[in-house]
C-alpha positions as CSV (number, residue, x, y, z in Angstrom):
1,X,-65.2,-48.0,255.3
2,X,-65.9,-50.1,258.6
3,X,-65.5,-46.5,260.6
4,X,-67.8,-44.7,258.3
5,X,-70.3,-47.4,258.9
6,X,-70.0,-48.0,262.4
7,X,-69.8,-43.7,262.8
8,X,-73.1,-43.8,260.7
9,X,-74.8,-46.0,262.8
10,X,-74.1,-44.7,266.5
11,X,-75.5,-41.7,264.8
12,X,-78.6,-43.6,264.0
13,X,-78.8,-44.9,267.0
14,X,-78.2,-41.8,268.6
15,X,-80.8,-39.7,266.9
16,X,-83.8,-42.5,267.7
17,X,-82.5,-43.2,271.1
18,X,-80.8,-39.7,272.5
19,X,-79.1,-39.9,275.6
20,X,-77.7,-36.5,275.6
21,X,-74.4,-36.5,278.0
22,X,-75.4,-39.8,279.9
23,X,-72.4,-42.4,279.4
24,X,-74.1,-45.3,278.1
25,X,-74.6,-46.8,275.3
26,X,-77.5,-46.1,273.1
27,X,-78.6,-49.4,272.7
28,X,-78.5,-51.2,275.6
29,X,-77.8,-48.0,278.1
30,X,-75.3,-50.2,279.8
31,X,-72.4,-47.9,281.1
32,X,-69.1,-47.1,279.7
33,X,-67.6,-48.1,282.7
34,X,-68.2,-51.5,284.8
35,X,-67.5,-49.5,287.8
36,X,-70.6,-47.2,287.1
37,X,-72.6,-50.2,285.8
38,X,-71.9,-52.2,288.9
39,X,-72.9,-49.5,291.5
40,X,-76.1,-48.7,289.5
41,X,-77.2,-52.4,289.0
42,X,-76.5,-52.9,293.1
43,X,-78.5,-49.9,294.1
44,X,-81.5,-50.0,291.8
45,X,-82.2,-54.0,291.1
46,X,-82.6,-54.8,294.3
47,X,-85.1,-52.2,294.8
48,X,-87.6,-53.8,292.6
49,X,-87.2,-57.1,293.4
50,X,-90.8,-57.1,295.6
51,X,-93.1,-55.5,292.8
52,X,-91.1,-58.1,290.5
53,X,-92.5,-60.7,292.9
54,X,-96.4,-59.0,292.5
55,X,-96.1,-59.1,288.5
56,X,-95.4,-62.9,288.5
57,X,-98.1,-63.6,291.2
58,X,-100.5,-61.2,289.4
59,X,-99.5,-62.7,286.2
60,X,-100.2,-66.2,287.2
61,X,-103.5,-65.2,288.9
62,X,-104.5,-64.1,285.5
63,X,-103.1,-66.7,283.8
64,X,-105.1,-69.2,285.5
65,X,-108.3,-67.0,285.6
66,X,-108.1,-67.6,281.7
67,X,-109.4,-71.7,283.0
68,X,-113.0,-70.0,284.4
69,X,-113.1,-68.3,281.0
70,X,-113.5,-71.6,279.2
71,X,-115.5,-72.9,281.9
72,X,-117.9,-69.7,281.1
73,X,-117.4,-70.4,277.6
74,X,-117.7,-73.7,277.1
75,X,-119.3,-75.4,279.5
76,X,-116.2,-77.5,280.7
77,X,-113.9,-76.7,282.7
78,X,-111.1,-80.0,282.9
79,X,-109.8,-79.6,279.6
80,X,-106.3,-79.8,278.0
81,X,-105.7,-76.5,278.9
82,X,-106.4,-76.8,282.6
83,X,-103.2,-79.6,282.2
84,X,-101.2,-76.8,281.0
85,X,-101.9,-74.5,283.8
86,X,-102.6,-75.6,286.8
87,X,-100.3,-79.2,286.1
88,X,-97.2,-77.3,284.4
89,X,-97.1,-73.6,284.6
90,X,-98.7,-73.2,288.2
91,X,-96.1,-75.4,289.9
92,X,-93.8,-73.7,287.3
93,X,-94.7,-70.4,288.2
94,X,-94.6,-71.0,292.4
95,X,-91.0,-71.8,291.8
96,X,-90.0,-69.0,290.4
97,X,-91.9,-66.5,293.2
98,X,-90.2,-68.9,295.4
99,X,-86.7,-68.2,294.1
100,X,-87.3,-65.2,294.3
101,X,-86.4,-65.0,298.0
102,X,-82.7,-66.2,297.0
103,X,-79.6,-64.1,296.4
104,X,-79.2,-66.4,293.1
105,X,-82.2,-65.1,292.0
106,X,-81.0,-61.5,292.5
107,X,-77.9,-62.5,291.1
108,X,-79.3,-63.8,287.8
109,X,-82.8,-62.5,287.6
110,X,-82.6,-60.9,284.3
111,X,-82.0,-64.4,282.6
112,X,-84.6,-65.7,285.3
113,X,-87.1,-63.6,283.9
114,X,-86.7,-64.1,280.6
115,X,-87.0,-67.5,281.2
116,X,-90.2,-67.2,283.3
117,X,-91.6,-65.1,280.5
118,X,-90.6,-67.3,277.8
119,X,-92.4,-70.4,279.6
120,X,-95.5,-68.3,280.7
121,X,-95.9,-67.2,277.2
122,X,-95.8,-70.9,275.7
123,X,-97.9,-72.1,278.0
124,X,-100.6,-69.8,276.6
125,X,-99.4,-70.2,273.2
126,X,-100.4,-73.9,273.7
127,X,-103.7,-73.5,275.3
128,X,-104.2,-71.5,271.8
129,X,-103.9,-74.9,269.6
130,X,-104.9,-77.4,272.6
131,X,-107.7,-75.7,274.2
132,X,-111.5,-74.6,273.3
133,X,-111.5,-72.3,269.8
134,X,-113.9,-70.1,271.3
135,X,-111.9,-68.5,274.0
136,X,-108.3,-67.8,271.4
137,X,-109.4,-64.3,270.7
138,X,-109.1,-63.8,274.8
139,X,-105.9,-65.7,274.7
140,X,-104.1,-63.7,271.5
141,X,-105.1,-60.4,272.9
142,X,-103.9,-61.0,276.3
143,X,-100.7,-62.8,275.1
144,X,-100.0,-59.4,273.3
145,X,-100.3,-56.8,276.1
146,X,-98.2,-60.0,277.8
147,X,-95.3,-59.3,275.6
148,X,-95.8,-55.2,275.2
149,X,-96.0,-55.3,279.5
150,X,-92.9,-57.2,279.5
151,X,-91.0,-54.4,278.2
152,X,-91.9,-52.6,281.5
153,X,-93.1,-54.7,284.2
154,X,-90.6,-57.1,284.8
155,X,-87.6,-55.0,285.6
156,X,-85.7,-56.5,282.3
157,X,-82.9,-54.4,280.7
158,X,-84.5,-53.7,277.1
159,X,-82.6,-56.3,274.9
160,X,-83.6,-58.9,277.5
161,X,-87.0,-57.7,277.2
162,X,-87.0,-58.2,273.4
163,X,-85.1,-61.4,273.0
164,X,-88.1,-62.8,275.0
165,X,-90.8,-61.2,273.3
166,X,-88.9,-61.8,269.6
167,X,-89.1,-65.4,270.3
168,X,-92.8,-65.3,272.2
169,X,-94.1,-63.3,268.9
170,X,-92.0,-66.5,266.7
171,X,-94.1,-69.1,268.3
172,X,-97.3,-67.2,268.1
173,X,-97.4,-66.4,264.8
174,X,-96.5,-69.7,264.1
175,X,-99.1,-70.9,266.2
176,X,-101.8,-68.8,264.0
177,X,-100.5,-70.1,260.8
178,X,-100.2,-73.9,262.1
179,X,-104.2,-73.7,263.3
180,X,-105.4,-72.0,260.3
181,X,-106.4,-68.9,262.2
182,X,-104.4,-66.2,260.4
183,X,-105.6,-65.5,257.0
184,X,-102.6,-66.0,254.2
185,X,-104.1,-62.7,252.9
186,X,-102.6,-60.8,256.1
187,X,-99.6,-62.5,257.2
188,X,-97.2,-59.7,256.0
189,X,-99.5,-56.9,257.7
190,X,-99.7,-58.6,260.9
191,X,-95.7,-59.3,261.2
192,X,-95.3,-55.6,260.0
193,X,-97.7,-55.0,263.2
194,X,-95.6,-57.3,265.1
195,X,-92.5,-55.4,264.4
196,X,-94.3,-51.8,265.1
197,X,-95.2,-53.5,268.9
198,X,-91.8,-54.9,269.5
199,X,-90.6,-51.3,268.6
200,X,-92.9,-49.3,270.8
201,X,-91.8,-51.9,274.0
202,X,-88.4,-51.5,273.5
203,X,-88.7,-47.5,273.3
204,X,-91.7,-47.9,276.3
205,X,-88.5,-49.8,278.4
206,X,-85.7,-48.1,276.9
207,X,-87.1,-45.1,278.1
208,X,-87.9,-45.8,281.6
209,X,-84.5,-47.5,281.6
210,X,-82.7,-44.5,280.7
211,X,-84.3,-42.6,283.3
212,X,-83.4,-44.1,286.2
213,X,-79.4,-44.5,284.8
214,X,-79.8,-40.8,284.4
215,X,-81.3,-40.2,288.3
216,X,-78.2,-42.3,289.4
217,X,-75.9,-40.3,286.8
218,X,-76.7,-37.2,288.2
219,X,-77.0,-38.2,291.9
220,X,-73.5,-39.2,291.5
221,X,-72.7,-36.0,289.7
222,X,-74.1,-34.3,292.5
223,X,-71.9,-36.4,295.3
224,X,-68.5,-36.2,293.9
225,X,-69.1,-32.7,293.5
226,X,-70.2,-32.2,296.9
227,X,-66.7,-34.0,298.1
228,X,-65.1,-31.6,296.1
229,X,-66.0,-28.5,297.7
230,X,-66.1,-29.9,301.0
231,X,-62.5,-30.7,300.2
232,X,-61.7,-27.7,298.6
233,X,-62.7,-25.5,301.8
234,X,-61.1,-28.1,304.2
């Protein structure tokens, strides 16, 4: 009964994320073999490590460009907000770019990431309850392209992206309800819409994710068959 379900659901999974003849898994496209997972994570991560380093400066940048919003807003521009950005995330943030330059980083910056993007998002998520009602529409819709961007931006391996974003969307719509700002009446409509975003980032990352395994796939293809017929005629 187990192997019925478990054939039944790499079917599934197979039909809504195809990877044709690519050795991975459907899921989370790591390869069948460490070997193959190993050479591909040591040629392409790297590679990506400087426009990594541009979405968490540009991120910040944005971030704190939110505090001249309120100012614009409002009128004031120390408020408790300012406390969470410049006082916590900023240093927060320069850290991270900082580490950044570090093999540990390179050696651990999908869990880095996750953890940059986790704090970045709860630092906004705060502003929401702490700082000036007038600017939370701003924040709410820039949180949300936040978490949909971090499905692609930030180099993450899809499941990485969504563990992050899962927990993000937690503490937001918990924020909404704890402030009164989400109507009872569309709770269940807006989690529904919640779920619909987390899908379409995980297919949005999935997707370029499988792409590049599949470059590398067939690059290597094309390599060992290369060897072969220069062996072959040697």
């Amino acid at each position: 009964m187990n192997k019925i379900c478990k054939k039944k659901w790499n079917n599934f999974l197979r039909k809504v994320f195809p990877i044709g003849n690519l050795p991975v898994h459907p899921l989370y496209l790591n390869f069948r073999f460490s070997q193959d997972e190993s050479e591909f994570t040591e040629q392409y991560y790297p590679k990506i490590i400087k426009r990594l380093r541009w979405m968490i400066a540009i991120t910040t940048f944005i971030i704190l460009s939110l505090q001249f919003i309120d100012y614009g807003l409002t009128g004031i521009f120390m408020n408790d907000a300012f406390i969470i950005r410049f006082d916590i995330f900023l240093p927060f943030s320069l850290f991270f770019f900082l580490l950044s330059f570090t093999s540990f980083y390179l050696n651990f910056y999908q869990y880095i990431n996750v953890l940059w993007l986790i704090m970045a998002g709860l630092g906004e998520i705060l502003t929401i309850i702490l700082g000036p009602e007038i600017t939370r529409p701003i924040i709410i819709t820039g949180l949300v392209l936040f978490l949909v961007g971090s499905f692609i931006l930030f180099g993450l391996k899809p499941h990485f992206a969504l563990i992050s974003s899962s927990i993000l969307l937690i503490c937001l719509l918990w924020a909404l309800i704890y402030e009164n700002i989400l109507n009872s009446l569309y709770t269940w409509p807006v989690i529904l819409l919640s779920l619909i975003t987390l899908f379409i980032g995980y297919y949005g990352g999935w997707k370029i994710e499988f792409l590049q395994r599949k470059l590398y796939w067939s690059l290597k293809q094309q390599k060992e068959l290369s060897l072969k017929i220069l062996t072959s005629t040697s």
